[in-house]
Every structure is written in structure tokens, then in C-alpha cells.
C-alpha positions in Angstrom: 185.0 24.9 163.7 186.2 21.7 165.8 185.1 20.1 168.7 188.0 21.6 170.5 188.0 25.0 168.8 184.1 24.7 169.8 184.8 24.2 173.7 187.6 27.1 174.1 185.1 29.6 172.3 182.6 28.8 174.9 184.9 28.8 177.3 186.4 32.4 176.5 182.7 33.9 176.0 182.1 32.3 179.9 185.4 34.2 181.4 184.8 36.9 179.3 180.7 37.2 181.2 182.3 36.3 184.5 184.4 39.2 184.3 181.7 41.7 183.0 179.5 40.4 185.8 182.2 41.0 188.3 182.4 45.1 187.2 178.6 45.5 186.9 178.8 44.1 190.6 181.1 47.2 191.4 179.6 49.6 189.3 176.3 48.7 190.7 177.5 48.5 194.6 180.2 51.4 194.9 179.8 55.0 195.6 181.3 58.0 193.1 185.0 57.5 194.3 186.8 61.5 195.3 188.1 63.3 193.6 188.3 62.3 189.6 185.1 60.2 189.2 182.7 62.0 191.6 184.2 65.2 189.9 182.9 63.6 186.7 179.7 62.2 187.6 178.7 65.5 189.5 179.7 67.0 186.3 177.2 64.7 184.5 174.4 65.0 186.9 174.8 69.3 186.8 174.7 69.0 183.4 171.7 66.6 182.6 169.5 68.6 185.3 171.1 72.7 184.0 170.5 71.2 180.4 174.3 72.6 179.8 174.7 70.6 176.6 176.6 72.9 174.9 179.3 72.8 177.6 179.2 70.8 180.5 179.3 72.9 183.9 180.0 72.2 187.6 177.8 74.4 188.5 175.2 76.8 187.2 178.1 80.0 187.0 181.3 77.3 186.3 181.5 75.8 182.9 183.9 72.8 182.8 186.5 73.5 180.1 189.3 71.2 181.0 187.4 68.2 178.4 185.2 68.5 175.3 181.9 66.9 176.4 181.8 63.7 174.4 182.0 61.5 177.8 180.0 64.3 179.7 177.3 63.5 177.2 177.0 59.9 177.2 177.1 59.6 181.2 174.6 62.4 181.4 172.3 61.2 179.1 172.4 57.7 180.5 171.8 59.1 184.0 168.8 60.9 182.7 167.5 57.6 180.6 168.3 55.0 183.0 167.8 56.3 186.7 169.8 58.6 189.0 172.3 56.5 190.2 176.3 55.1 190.0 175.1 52.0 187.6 173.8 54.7 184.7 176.8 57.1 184.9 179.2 54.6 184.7 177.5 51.8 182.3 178.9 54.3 179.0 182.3 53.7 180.3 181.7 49.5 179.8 180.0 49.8 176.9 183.1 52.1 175.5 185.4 49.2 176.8 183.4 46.6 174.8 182.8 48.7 171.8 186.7 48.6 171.3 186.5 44.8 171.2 184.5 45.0 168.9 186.7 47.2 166.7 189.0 44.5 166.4 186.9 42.2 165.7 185.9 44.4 162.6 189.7 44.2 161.9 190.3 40.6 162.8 190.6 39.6 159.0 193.3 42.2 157.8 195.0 41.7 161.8 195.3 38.0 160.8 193.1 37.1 163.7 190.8 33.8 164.8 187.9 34.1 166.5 189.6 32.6 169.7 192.3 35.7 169.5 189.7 38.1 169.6 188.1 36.5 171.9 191.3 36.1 174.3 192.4 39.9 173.5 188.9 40.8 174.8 190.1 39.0 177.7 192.9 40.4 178.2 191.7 43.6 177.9 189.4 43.2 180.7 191.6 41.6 183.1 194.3 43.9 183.1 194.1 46.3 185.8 193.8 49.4 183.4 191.0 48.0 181.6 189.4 46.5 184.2 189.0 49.9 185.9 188.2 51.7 183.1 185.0 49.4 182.3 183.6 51.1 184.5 184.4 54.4 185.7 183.1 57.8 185.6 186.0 59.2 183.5 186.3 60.2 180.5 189.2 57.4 179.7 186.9 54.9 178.4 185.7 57.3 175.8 189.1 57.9 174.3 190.4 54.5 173.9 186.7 53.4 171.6 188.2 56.4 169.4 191.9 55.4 169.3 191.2 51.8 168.9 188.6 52.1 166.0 191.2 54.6 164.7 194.2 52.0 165.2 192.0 49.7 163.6 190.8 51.6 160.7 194.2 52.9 159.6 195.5 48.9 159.4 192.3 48.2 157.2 193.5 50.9 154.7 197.3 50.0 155.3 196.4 46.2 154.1 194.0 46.9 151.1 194.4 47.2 147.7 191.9 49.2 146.9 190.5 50.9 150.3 187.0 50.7 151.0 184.9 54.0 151.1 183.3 53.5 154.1 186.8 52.5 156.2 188.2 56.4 154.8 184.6 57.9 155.6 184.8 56.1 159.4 189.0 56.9 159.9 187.9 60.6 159.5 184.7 60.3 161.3 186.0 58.8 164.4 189.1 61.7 164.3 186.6 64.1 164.3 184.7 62.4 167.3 188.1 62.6 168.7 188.2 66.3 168.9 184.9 66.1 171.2 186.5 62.9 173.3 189.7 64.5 174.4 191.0 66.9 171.9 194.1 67.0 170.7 195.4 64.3 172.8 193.0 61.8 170.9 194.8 62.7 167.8 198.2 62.7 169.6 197.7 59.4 170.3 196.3 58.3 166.8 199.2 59.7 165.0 202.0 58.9 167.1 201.6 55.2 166.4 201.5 56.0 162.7 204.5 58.0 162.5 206.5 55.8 164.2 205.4 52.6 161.8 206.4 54.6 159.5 209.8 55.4 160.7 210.2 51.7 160.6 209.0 51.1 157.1 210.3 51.4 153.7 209.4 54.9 151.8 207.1 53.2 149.5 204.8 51.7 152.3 204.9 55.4 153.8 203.3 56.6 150.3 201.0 54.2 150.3 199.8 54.5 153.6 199.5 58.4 153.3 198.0 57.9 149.9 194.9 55.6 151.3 194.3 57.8 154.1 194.0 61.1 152.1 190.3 61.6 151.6 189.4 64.6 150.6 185.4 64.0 151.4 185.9 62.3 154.5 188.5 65.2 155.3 185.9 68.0 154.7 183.5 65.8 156.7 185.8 65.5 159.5 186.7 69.3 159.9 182.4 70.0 159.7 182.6 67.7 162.6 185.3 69.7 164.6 184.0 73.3 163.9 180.3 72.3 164.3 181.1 72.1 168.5 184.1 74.0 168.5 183.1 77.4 167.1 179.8 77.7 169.2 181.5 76.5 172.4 184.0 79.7 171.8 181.3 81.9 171.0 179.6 80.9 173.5 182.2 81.0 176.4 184.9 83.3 175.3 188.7 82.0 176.7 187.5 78.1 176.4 190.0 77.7 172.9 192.9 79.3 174.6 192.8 77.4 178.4 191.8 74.0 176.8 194.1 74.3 173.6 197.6 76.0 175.1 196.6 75.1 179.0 195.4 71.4 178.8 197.9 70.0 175.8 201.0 72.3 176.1 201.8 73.6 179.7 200.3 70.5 181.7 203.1 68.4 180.0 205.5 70.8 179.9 205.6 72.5 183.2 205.9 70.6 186.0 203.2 71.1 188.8 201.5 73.5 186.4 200.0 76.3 188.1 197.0 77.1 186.1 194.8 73.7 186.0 190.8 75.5 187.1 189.8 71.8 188.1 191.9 69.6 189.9 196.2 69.5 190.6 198.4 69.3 188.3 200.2 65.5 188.9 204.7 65.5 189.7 205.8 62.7 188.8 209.3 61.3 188.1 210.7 61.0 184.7 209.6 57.6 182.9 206.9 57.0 185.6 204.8 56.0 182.5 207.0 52.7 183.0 205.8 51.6 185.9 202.6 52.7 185.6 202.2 50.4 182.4 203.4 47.7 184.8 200.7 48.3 187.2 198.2 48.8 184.1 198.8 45.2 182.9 199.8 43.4 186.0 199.4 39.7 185.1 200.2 39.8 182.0 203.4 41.8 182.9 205.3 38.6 182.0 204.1 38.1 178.6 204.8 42.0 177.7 208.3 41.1 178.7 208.3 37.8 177.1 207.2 39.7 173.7 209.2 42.4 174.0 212.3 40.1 174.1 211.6 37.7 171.6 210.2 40.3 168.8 212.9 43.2 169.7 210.2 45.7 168.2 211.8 49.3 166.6 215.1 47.8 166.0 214.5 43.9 164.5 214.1 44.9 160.6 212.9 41.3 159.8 209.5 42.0 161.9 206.1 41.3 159.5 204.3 44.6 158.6 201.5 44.0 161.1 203.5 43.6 164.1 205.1 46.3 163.2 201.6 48.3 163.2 200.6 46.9 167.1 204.0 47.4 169.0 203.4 50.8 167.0 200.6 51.0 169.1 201.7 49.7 171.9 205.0 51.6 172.1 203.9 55.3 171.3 202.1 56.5 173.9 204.5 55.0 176.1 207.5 56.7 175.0 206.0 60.0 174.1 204.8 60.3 178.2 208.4 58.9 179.0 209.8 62.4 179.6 206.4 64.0 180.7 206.5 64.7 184.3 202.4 65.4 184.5 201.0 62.1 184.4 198.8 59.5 185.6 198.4 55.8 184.9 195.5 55.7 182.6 197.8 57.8 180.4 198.8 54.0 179.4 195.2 53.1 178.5 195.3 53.5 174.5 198.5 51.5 174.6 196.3 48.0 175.6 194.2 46.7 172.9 197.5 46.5 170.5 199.1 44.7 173.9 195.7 42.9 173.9 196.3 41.5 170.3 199.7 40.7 170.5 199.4 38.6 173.7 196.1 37.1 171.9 198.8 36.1 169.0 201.9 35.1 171.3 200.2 32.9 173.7 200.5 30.0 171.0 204.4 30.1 170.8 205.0 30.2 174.5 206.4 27.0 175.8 204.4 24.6 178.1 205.7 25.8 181.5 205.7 28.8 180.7 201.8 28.5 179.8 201.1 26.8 182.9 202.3 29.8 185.2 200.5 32.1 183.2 197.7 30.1 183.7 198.1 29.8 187.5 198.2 33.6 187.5 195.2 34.1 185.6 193.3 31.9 187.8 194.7 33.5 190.7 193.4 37.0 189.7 189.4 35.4 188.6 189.8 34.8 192.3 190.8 37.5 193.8 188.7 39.7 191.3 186.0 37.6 192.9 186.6 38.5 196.4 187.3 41.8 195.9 184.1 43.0 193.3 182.0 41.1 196.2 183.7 41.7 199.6 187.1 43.6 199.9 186.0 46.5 197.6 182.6 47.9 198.2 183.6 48.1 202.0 187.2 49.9 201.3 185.8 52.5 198.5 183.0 54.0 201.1 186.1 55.7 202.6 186.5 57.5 199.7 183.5 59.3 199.7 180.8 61.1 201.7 177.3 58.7 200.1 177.1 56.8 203.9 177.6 59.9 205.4 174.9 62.2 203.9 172.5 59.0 203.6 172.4 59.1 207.0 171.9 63.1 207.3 168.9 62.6 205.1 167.7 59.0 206.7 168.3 60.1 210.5 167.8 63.8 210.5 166.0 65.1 207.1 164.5 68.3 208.5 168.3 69.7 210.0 170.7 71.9 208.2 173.8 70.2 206.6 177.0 71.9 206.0 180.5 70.4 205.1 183.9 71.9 206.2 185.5 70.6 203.1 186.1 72.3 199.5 187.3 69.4 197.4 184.8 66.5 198.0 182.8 66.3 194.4 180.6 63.4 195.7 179.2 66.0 198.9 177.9 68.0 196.1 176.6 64.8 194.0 174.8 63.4 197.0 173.4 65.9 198.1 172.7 67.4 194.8 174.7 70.1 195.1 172.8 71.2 198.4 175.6 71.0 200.8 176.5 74.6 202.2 180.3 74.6 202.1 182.3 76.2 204.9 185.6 77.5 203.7 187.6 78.5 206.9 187.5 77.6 210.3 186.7 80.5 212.4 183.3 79.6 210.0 183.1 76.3 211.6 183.8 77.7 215.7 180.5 80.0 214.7 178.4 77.5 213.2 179.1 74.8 216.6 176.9 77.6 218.4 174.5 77.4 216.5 172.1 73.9 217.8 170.4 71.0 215.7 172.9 71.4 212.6 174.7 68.6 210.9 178.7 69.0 209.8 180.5 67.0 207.4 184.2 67.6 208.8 187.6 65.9 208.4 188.3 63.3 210.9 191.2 64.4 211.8 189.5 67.6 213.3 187.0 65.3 215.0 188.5 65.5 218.6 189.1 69.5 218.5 185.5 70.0 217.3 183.6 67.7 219.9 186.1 68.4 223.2 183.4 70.8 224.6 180.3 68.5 224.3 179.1 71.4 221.5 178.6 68.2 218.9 178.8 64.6 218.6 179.6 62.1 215.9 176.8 60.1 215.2 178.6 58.4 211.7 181.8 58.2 210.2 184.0 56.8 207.3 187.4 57.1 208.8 188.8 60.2 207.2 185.5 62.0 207.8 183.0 62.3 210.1 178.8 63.0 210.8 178.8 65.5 213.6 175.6 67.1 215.1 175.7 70.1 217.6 174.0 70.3 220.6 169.7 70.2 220.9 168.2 73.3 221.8 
């Protein structure tokens, strides 16, 4: 290696720590953020202290079959191993993040990359907004995209070889069987969608090939011991889980609109080819390059494009288009679709002209600084809004020996701070009563805060803006 080549490598491995830093900061610093990732970390934490292995459960009488419990089990375990708090619930997600670098770096020889492209995709894979987040998040995202990407990776391995390695057909069928506890069927989804539409733009004798490689039949019979071994006690177990996660969660959330039946959250309306913009969002700086690629290389109709970029605008493409039509979606749908973009920028940036370069640059350094500001400053004081941890900290702190009760019945972090002690009031004559009775502590809507303390029967002593801390009267 040169001088030069020296210096950028060090260079890349310091962004690459600086930005790492930066989401420990937040992951450190932040509360459990309503709904999805204090849904999940409350999730976690029942599970860990119910020992609900098998399958994860909100609460002792609701077990949570909307996901397998792949993600469930990592953040649980690493609350239980490394302290009950944000840092250990969310430190699986980074390490997930990172252990997809890593798989391209295991496939940097048959992807035709240098150490400096790996290094720069890991970059960019952190910087964009999508992966950025997800490094770092109580969600079960993360997960996923270490299974699609060693997945993406090991099906390229086998594509390029001779003579395919043993352990890169034992590990494709491995990690597809780790996919069924990840996400299900929407891991495989989005591990053979890419697939079949490299092959639609291949010749038949690359199809054979390809199909030929990956037919293993040990690592086949290995991978469907891995699928029954969790799937078949989790139906024994809880009778009805098969048919609400198999026909509810992968068939009628994508195919009817503001779908009725979801037992854990809303079903999300969005417009056709939202997926669009939410990629747009998911890569944000980098936007220009997607653009700039997309236009020189002409992917899925340019015949003359090399096999291997082929394979990563494949990967890139797939999930995009098959959630173009899909009206139920959210932006970390376009998650799996950014190490391929990751490697493809890594392999563009050298044929991009000077200026070009320079503005790219200019918004690169841009976002370290604003990343900066925000992970330290802007962030931790915005997120506290969106969720109750100041609130009850101050119940506990200020008044440990008083009741508290919450006028709210969607707020996952009041049952995760207060491990799952709050007393929920569903309606509001509930609410009049309980104002009558002295020394108690509510957890209300803000919005309600004027018509609950008009009379003098309680007074807010903390809020977060869209709730409030309200104590009625002393005896």
C-alpha cells in the first residue's frame, strides 16, 4: 500500500469512528422514542424479566406475534447482560449495522473491491439517513439488513466461482434460515427479488449456473431444521400465531390499504410510489450520486452492463420497485436497498469529474457538522418530547410514595419506565373520578391540561409539551 493509499485508509477508519461515536452519543443520551422503538424495547425488557423466550410478549397475557423474535432476542439479552438501560437495547442494532460491513468485506474480492471502497461504502452506509438511524434503534430493521446483506453477499460469492466453496452454500442457507426468525417471509422477499431480477437480465446459461451453485441439498435440509425448530413450537405453543403473522403480516398489510386487522400498531396509507421519496430521504446526501449512477449506467435496460453491476443495482432496485405499488409502507422499507447503493457509490466516486467531487465533498462535510450539532445539542433536547422518561423520572424523584396513573393508551415508553407499573385510565369520566381523589399523580395529554386544572383540583408540576405531570390537590 502507498503513502497516499496509507493516509486515505486512516483517514476513512477516523470518519468512519467519528460517526460511530456520534450514534453511541445518541443512543447513550436519548429516551425510547413513541411509538415503534419504545414499543420494541418494552417488548424486550417484558421479555428478558417474563423469560418469554419462546415468544416475545407485551405483557404477561399478550404475546407479540407481529415479528419472529430474532431482534427481540438480541436487545433482550443485551439489556439483561449489559444494564437496564437505552445504550444495551439499542447497542444490537449497531453492531447489526457493522456486521453488514463486514459482509462486504468478506465479498470485497469477488465484488472487485479495495480496501478504500469498503471502507468508503461503510461510510456511506452510516451517513445516510437510513443507516444512520438504524445503527441504532430499537427496531427490528437493523436485524434484517445483517441477513439480506450476508445473503446479497453470499449469493455473488457462489455466482463468481468456479467451483463454490462449501462453507459459502452452508452460510447462503444458514443465514435464510436466520431469516425466517428476523422477519419472516419478508427477509426472503427481499433476498430473492434481487436474484430474480439479475436474472431476468442475464443470459439462460448464467441463470443455470447460478441456480445450480446455490442448490445444496445439505445446506437445504439444514436450513428448513432451522425454520421448523422455532416455528412449530411457537404454533404449538400459541395456537393462531402461523395464520395472523403468515396471511396478516405479509399478504393483507400490503394489499389492503389501512388494513384493519394489525393487533400492534396502525396500519400506514400512503400514496402510490411513496417508496420513491422515501429512498430520497433515506440517502439524502448522497441523493446526487444515486442520480448521477442511475444516469450514466441505465441499469435494467443497458445490456452492455458487467455481470456485477448488474448483481448491486439488482440489489438496489428490488425492493424499491416491488413497494412501488404498496400503499402500506414506511421508509425503512428502503433499508436492504443501501449496502448495494453503498458499493456502487464506493465504485463511482473515482469516475466523477472534479467539480462534481468537490460539491459532494462540501455536502459531506456539511452533514459531519450538522451530525455534530445535532447527536450533541439539537437532538437529545427535541426527542424528550417524544416520550414520557422526564416525566415519570420526576414522579419517582419528586413524589416516590404517590400513586401514578396515565390517561393515555398508546405510550409504550409509560409502560417501559415505569416497568409496566403505570395504571392506565381508558376514558374520561375515569379521569373526572380520579381528580377527587388527593395526593395522586396523572400523566395526561397536554392538550387536556387547561380543562383538567381550571378548578384548582391539580397542578402541573412537569411537562414535555404534548404531555404533562399533574398532581391533585393535598389532603
Amino acid at each position: 500500500m502507498s503513502r497516499t493509499q496509507t493516509k486515505a485508509f486512516l483517514y476513512f477508519i477516523a470518519l468512519i469512528l467519528f460517526v460511530i461515536a456520534l450514534r453511541i452519543v445518541l443512543m447513550t443520551s436519548i429516551p425510547l422514542l413513541d411509538t415503534t422503538e419504545a414499543r420494541y424495547g418494552e417488548l424486550a425488557r417484558v421479555t428478558a424479566t417474563g423469560n418469554y423466550w419462546l415468544m416475545p410478549h407485551m405483557s404477561a397475557d399478550q404475546p407479540f406475534f407481529a415479528k419472529p423474535p430474532l431482534a427481540t432476542w438480541f436487545a433482550a439479552s443485551s439489556w439483561l447482560a449489559f444494564g437496564h438501560n437505552e445504550f444495551a437495547l439499542r447497542l444490537p442494532s449497531l453492531l447489526m449495522v457493522l456486521l453488514s460491513s463486514l459482509a462486504l468485506l468478506y465479498g470485497a474480492q469477488s465484488l472487485k473491491l479495495t480496501r478504500q471502497q469498503w471502507l468508503f461504502a461503510t461510510f456511506v452506509m452510516l451517513t445516510a439517513p437510513i443507516g444512520f438511524i438504524s445503527a441504532g434503534a430499537v427496531m427490528t430493521d437493523a436485524t434484517q439488513l445483517a441477513v439480506v446483506t450476508w445473503a446479497m453477499v453470499l449469493l455473488w460469492r457462489l455466482q463468481t466461482s468456479a467451483t463454490p466453496l462449501k462453507s459459502d452454500q452452508y452460510g447462503l442457507w444458514i443465514v435464510l434460515g436466520i431469516g425466517a426468525i428476523a422477519k419472516g417471509l419478508a427477509t426472503w422477499v427481499l433476498i430473492g427479488l434481487p436474484v430474480l431480477l439479475f436474472w431476468v437480465c442475464s443470459s439462460r446459461e448464467v441463470i443455470y449456473s447460478h441456480i445450480k451453485k446455490i442448490w445444496f441439498w445439505p445446506g437445504i435440509l439444514l436450513f428448513i431444521g432451522l425454520v421448523l425448530a422455532w416455528y412449530i413450537p411457537a404454533e404449538i405453543y400459541y395456537p393462531g400465531f402461523l395464520k395472523y403473522f403468515i396471511v396478516g403480516e405479509h399478504f393483507q398489510r400490503f394489499l389492503e390499504p389501512g388494513w384493519k386487522g394489525d393487533m400492534y400498531g396502525t396500519a400506514h396509507r400512503q400514496a402510490i410510489g411513496m417508496i420513491w421519496l422515501y429512498w430520497a430521504a433515506s440517502i439524502a446526501i448522497w441523493l446526487p450520486l444515486f442520480v448521477y449512477s442511475m444516469v450514466k449506467d441505465k441499469p435494467l435496460i443497458n445490456t452492455k452492463l458487467d455481470a456485477e453491476t448488474k448483481w448491486l443495482w439488482a440489489c438496489v432496485l428490488a425492493p424499491l420497485l416491488f413497494f412501488t405499488l404498496s400503499r402500506n409502507i414506511i421508509w425503512t422499507y428502503t433499508l436492504t436497498a443501501l449496502p448495494a447503493f453503498a458499493l456502487l457509490t464506493a465504485k463511482f466516486w473515482s469516475t466523477i469529474g472534479h467539480r462534481f467531487k468537490r460539491v459532494m465533498q462540501v455536502l459531506i462535510a456539511a452533514w459531519l457538522i450538522l451530525a455534530t450539532f445535532a447527536s450533541l445539542v439539537w437532538i437529545p433536547q427535541q426527542t424528550e418530547t417524544r416520550s414520557v422518561r422526564k416525566l415519570v423520572q420526576t414522579a419517582h424523584s419528586q413524589h416516590p410514595s404517590l400513586p401514578l396513573y396515565a390517561y393515555s393508551s398508546d405510550q409504550f415508553s409509560l409502560s417501559y419506565y415505569t416497568s409496566g407499573q403505570i395504571q392506565l385510565i381508558e376514558d374520561y369520566a375515569a379521569v373526572t373520578n380520579l381528580l377527587q381523589q388527593p395526593d395522586t399523580l396523572l400523566i395526561a395529554n397536554a392538550k387536556l391540561a387547561p380543562q383538567l386544572t381550571a378548578n384548582g383540583q391539580a397542578v402541573i408540576i412537569a411537562n414535555n409539551n404534548y404531555h404533562v405531570l399533574l398532581m391533585t390537590k393535598h389532603k
